[in-house]
N, C-alpha and C positions, 0 to 999 in steps of 0.2 A: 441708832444714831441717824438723824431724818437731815438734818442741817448741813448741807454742804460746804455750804460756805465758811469753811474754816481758816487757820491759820494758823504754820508752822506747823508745830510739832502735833498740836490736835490733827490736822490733818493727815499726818503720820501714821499716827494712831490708826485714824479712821481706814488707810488703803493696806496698812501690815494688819489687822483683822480682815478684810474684804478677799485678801491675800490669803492669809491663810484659815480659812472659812472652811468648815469641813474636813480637814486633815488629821487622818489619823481616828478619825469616833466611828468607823464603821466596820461589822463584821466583814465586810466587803473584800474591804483590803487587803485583809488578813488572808483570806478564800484565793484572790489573786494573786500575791506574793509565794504562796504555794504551788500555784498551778503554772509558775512562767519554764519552768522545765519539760512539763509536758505540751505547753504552747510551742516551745523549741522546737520538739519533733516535726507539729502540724506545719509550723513555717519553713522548716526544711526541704518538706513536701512541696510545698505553696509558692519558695521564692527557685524552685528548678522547674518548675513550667511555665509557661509564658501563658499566663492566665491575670482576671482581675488584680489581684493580689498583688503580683509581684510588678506587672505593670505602673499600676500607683503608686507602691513605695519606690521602686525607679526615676519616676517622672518627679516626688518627693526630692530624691536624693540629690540628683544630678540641676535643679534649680537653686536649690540649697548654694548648692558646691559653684554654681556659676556666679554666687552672689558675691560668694565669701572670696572668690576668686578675684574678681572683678575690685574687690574693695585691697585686695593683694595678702590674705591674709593665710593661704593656703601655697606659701611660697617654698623652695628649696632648703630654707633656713629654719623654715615655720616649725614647730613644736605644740603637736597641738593634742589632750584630751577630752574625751567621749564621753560625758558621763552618763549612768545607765546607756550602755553603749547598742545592747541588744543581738539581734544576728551581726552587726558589726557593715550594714553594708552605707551608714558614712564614713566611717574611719577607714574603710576601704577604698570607696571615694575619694576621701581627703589625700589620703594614701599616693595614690596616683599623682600627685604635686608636691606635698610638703614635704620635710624632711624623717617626721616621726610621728607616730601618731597611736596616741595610749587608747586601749577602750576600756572601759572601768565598768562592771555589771555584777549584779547579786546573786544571778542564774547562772550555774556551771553551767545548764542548757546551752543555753545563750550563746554564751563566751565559746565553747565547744562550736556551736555553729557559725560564730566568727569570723573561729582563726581557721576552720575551715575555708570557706570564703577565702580568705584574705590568702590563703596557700595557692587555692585553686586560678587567683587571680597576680600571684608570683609578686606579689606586694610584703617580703621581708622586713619593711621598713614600721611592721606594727607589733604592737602587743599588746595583750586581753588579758589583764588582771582581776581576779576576784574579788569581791567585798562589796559590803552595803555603805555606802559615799555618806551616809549620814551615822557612822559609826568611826570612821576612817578620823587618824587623827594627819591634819599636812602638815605639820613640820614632823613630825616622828615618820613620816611617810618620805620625806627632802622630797615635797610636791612645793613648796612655799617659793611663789613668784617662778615655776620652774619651766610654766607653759606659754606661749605667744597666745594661744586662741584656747577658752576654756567653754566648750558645746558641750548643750542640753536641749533634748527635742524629747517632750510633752515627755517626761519622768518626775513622778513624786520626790525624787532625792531632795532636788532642789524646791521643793514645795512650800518652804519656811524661808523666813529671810534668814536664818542662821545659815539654813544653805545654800543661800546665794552668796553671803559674808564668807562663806567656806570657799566657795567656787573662784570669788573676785583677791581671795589670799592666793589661790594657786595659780594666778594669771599675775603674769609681766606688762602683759597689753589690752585684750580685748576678751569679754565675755558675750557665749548668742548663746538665745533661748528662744524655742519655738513652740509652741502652744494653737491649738485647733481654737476656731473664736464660729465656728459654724459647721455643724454634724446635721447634715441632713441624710437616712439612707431607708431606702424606699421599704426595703425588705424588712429591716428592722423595725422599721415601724408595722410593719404589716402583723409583724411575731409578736409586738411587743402588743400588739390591740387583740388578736385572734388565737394566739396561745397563752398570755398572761394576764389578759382585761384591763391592759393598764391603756387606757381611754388619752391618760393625756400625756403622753412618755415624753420625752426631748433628755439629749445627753451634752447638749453648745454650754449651759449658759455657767457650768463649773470653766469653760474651757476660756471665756470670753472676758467675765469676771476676775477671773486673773491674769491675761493679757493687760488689760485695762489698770488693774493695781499695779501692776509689775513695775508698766509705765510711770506709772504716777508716782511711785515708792523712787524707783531711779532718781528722779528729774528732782524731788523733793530732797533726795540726798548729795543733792550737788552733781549726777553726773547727767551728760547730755545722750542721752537714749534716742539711737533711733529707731525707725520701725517700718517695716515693709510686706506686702501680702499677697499670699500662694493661693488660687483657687485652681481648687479640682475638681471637674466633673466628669463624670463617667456613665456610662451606660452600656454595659457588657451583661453576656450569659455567662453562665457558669457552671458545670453540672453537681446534680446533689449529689453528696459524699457525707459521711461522719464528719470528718474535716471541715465541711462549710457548717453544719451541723455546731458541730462544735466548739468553733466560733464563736455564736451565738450566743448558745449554751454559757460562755463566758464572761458575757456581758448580762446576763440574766439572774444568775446562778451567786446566793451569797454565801453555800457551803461549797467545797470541795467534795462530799459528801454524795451533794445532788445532782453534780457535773453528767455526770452520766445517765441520769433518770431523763434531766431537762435534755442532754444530745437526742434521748430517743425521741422524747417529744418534738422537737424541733424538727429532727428529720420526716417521722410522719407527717407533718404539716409541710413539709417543704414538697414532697411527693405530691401531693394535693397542688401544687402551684406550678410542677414542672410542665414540659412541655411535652411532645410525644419522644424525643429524643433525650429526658432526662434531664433537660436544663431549666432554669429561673432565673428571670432579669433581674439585674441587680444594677439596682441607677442609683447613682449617688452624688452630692455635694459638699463640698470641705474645702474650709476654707481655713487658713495657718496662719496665725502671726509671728515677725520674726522680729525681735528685740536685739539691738548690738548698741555695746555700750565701750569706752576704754576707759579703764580702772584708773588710769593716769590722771585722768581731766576729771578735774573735784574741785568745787567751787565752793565746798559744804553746805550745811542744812542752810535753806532758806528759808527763813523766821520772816 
């Protein structure tokens, strides 16, 4: 479809294809949904020392939480869930103000490393439920209208507009969604050209592309979306490990299979880049979009 300029309901068409573009057709996925358990462990590792890692998903967290704050929506009363909620460290976050706060994840991993979390940080007022959110029925669940604030940060679940219509049934008030619209990282590119020949790699424009529909899909169903943007950049060492290895390896890797063939590889090549003390720069760019919309204010389809 080349023509932009549409109208109504074509246009519809045109941003829920754009939207959901690639979802679901690759062994990929498959490879990944497998391996978020053993991700679990590495970022267990990774979010208790004060290294790259845990750094940026911190400075992530706490921007988030200052936005959502600011807008009042992480308040005493607030009621709010996480979907793919992950190690749990926004609902931990949110934790720290609202009144309750669900994390919903498909990785026992995960959810394990949570409520850990969320123990370690004396925040009672949470809980990390199991299950795949695009499986999950809400009214047999009594999720229906049951949340004030319904978060999503860059998870496949809501990756269809079924699952956003799933997300916007279990919200009373307001739905966010956060999404990368720019991955620049130095190293990765460096592995992605010198261990797999891939000349012309780039991982933005899944991330940006549907930012961009997200919007447009909202605005077109009557609600008034707003939108605001996180940049990160960074420039830290870090030293080589399996773990940073590893990483990689998981962004490269379309069997579960090779997970371990491609860590060795990666670590040889990273040894080749460190420094004499073991370390590898690692300079990065990202940038996040954040969508807030309330389910209330519907003005419907605009024809």
């Amino acid at each position: 479809m080349n023509n932009l300029m549409l109208d109504g309901k074509n246009d519809l068409e045109y941003f829920l294809h754009l939207y959901e573009q690639g979802r679901g057709n690759t062994k990929k996925k498959r490879a990944m949904l497998e391996s978020w358990d053993d991700r679990a462990e590495r970022w267990r590792r990774e979010l208790s020392t004060d290294g790259p890692f845990r750094r940026s998903a911190d400075e992530r967290v706490l921007y988030t939480a200052q936005y959502l704050r600011a807008r009042g929506l992480l308040g005493a009363n607030s009621n709010v869930i996480d979907i793919g909620c992950g190690p749990g460290r926004y609902a931990v976050e949110f934790a720290r103000t609202a009144g309750h706060v669900t994390g919903l994840d498909i990785s026992r991993g995960m959810l394990e490393l949570a409520a850990d979390y969320a123990r370690e940080q004396g925040r009672e007022n949470t809980a990390f439920i199991p299950g795949d959110f695009r499986e999950i029925n809400v009214e047999q669940q009594g999720w229906a209208q049951k949340f004030d604030l319904v978060f999503s940060s860059i998870t496949p679940a809501v990756g269809t507009w079924a699952g956003l219509e799933k997300s916007m049934q279990m919200s009373r008030g307001f739905c966010f969604h956060s999404n990368y619209i720019h991955w620049y990282d130095e190293l990765e590119q460096q592995i992605a050209r010198d261990v797999f020949d891939l000349e012309h790699y780039s991982r933005h424009m899944a991330g940006w592309h549907k930012h961009y529909a997200l919007y447009n899909l909202l605005f077109l169903k009557g609600y008034q979306p707003e939108t605001q943007y996180h940049r990160q950049k960074r420039d830290d060492s870090g030293q080589i490990n399996l773990d940073l290895a590893g990483y990689f390896a998981s962004i490269f890797t379309d069997h579960k299979t090779d997970l371990e063939k491609n860590t060795r590889l990666i670590y040889r090549y990273l040894e080749t880049k460190a420094d004499k003390k073991g370390a590898v720069r690692q300079y990065s760019e990202r940038w996040y979009a954040w969508i807030l919309w309330d389910v209330r204010v519907n003005t419907g389809i605009r024809e």
